[in-house]
C-alpha positions in Angstrom: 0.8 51.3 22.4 -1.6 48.3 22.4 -1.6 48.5 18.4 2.3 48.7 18.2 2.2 45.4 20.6 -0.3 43.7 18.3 1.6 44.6 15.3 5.1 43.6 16.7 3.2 39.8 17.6 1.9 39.7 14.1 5.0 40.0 12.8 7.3 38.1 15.2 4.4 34.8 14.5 5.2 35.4 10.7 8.7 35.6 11.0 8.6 32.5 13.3 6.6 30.7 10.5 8.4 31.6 7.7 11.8 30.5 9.3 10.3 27.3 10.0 9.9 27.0 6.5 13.3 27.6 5.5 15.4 24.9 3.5 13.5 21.3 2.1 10.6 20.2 4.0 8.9 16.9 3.5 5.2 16.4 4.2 3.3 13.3 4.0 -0.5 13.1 3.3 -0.8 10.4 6.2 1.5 8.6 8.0 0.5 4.8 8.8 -2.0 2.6 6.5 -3.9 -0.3 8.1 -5.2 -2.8 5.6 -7.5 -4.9 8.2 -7.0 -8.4 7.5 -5.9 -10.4 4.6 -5.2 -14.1 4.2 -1.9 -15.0 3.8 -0.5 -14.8 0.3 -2.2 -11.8 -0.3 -0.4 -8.7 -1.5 -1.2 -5.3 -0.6 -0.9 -2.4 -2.5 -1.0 1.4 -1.2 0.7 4.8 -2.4 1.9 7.2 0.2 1.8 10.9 -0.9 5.3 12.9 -0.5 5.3 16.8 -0.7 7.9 19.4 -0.3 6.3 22.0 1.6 9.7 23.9 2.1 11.5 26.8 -0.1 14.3 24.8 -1.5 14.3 21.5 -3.6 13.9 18.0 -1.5 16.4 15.5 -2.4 15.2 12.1 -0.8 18.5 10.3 -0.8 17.2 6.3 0.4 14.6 4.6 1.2 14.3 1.8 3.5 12.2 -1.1 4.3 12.1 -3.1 7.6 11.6 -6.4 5.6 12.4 -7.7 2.4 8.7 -8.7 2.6 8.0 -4.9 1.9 9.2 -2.8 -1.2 8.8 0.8 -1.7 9.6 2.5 -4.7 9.7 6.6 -5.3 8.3 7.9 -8.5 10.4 10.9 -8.4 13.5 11.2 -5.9 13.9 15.5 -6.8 11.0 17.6 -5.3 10.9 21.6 -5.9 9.2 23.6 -2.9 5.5 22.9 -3.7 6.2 19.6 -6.0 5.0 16.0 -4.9 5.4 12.6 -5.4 3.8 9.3 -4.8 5.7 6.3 -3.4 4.2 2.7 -3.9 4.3 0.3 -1.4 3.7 -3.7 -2.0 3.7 -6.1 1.0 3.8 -9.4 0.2 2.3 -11.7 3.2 3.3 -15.0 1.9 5.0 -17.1 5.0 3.4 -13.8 7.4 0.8 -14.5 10.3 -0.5 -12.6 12.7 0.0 -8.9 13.6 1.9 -6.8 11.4 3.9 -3.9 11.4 6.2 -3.0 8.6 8.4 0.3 8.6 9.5 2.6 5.0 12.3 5.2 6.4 12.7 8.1 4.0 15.8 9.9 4.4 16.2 13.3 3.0 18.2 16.6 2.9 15.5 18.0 5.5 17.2 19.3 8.1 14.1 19.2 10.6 13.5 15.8 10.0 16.4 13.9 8.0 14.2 10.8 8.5 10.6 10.1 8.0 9.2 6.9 8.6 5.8 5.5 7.6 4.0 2.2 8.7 2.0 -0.4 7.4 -0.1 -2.5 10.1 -2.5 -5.1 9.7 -3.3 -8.4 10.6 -2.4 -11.9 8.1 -4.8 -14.1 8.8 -4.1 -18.4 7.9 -5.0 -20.1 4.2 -7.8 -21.2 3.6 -7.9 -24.9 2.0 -8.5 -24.9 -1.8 -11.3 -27.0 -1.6 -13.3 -24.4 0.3 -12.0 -21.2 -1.4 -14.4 -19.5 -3.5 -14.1 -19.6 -7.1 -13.0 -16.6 -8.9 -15.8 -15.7 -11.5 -15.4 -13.6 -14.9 -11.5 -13.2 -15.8 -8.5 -12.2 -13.2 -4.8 -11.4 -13.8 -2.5 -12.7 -11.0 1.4 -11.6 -11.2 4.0 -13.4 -9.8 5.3 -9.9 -9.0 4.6 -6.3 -9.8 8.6 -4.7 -8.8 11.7 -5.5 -10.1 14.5 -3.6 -9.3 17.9 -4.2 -11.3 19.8 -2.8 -8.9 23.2 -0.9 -9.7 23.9 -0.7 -13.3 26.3 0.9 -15.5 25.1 3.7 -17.5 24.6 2.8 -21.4 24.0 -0.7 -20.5 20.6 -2.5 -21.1 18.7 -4.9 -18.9 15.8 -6.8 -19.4 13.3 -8.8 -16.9 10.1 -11.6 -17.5 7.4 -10.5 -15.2 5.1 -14.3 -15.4 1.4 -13.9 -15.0 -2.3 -16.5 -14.7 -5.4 -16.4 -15.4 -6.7 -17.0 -12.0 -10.5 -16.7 -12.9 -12.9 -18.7 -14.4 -13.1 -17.0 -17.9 -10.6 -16.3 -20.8 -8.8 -13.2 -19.6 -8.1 -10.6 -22.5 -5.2 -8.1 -22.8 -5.5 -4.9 -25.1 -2.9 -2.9 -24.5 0.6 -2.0 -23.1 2.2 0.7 -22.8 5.6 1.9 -21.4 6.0 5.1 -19.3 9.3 6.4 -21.2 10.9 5.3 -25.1 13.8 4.1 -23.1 11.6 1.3 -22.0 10.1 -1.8 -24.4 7.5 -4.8 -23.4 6.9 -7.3 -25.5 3.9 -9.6 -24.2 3.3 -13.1 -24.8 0.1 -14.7 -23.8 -2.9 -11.7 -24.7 -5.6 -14.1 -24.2 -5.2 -16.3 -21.3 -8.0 -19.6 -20.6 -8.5 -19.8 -16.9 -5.3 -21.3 -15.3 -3.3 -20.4 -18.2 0.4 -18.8 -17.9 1.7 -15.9 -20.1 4.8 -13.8 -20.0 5.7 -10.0 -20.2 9.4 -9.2 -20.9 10.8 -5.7 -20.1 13.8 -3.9 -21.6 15.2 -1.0 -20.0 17.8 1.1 -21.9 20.0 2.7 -19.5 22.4 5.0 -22.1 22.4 9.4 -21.0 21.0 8.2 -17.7 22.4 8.5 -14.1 21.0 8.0 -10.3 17.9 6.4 -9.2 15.3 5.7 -11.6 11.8 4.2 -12.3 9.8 3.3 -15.0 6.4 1.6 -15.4 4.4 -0.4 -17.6 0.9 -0.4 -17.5 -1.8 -3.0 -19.1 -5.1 -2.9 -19.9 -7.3 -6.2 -19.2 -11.0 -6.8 -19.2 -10.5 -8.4 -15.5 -13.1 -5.9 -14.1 -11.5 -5.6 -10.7 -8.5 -3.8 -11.9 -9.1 -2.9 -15.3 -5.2 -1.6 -15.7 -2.5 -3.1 -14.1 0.7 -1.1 -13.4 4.2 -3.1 -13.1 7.3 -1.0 -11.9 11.2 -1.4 -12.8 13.6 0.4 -10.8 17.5 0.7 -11.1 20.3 2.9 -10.1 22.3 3.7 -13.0 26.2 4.3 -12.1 27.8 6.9 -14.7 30.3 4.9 -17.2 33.7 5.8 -16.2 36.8 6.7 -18.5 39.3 4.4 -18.1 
């Protein structure tokens, strides 16, 4: 009797977990990311991982940022049960001071939990006067911005976009390579070898044609600044199929 009572347990906790389980179910490594403080102007960088830990495929349908401050951008917006994803995250704290708290809401086709938010916190601390900033030393790549997104686009059309870029050290900064995540993507470059305080430019054409929803692509580039040897820029876009008129 005791055995049949143990057994029937078991097997009521398994079918408990298993239903739990049933349907999309997104899972995130960690929740909130503090990045301590930073001086205003500063840009922080950090990648949330997104898993679907469910036995159907997770569509994540939008996502959301408290303040135009804050972009978040999904490498992949289609998760099968076990498949996951990573979703970058730049907050930009020019015109910010004090305290922080910045919100990305996910919104998915899980029923359990149809919205998942994740923070950022931290604190932006004032500038400090350029006369008593410490120089830079060896060479350093500084972009304007690292995101673009095109927004809604037609399908076949094609779009391009300038990301500008310094040489904010003190010694000639040297470009090697560049390469594009997809064929459906060029970069031409203009400015490999940058003197301290010089300017260069990187143009981006994206090619839209037997594409539809929400997309991303990347560019990454090599440099011999040693504190981020590569440096990865992201387009994004929702293409909108070409209608038949």
């Amino acid at each position: 009797m005791k055995i049949k009572l143990i057994l029937s347990l078991f097997l009521f906790q398994v079918g408990f977990l298993s239903a739990q389980l049933d349907g999309p179910r997104i899972q995130t490594n960690i929740s909130q990311y503090d990045f301590g403080e930073i001086t205003e102007g500063v840009v922080v960088k950090f990648s949330f991982d997104v898993k679907n830990v469910g036995d159907d495929v997770l569509h994540i349908t939008n996502v959301m940022t408290s303040c135009g401050c804050t972009a978040a951008v999904m490498q992949k917006d289609e998760l099968q049960p076990g498949e996951e994803t990573a979703i970058n995250v730049e907050f930009n704290s020019e015109g910010k001071s004090g305290v922080q708290h910045k919100i990305i809401a996910i919104a998915s086709n899980d029923a359990s939990k149809p919205s998942l938010n994740l923070e950022l916190t931290g604190s932006v601390l004032a500038k400090v006067d350029l006369a008593q900033q410490t120089k830079v030393v060896g060479p350093k790549i500084q972009f304007e911005k690292t995101i673009h997104d095109f927004g809604k686009i037609e399908e076949g059309s094609i779009v391009e976009y300038t990301f500008k870029y310094k040489n904010v050290g003190s010694e000639v900064l040297e470009i090697s390579h560049v390469r594009t995540s997809c064929g459906c993507t060029a970069a031409v470059i203009s400015g490999k070898t940058l003197k301290p305080q010089e300017e260069g430019t990187l143009k981006v054409e994206f090619d839209s044609s037997n594409r539809e929803g929400a997309v991303s692509r990347t560019i990454t580039l090599t440099t011999n600044d040693p504190s981020e040897l590569q440096q990865i820029l992201t387009i994004v876009a929702f293409i909108e199929k070409k209608r038949d008129y």
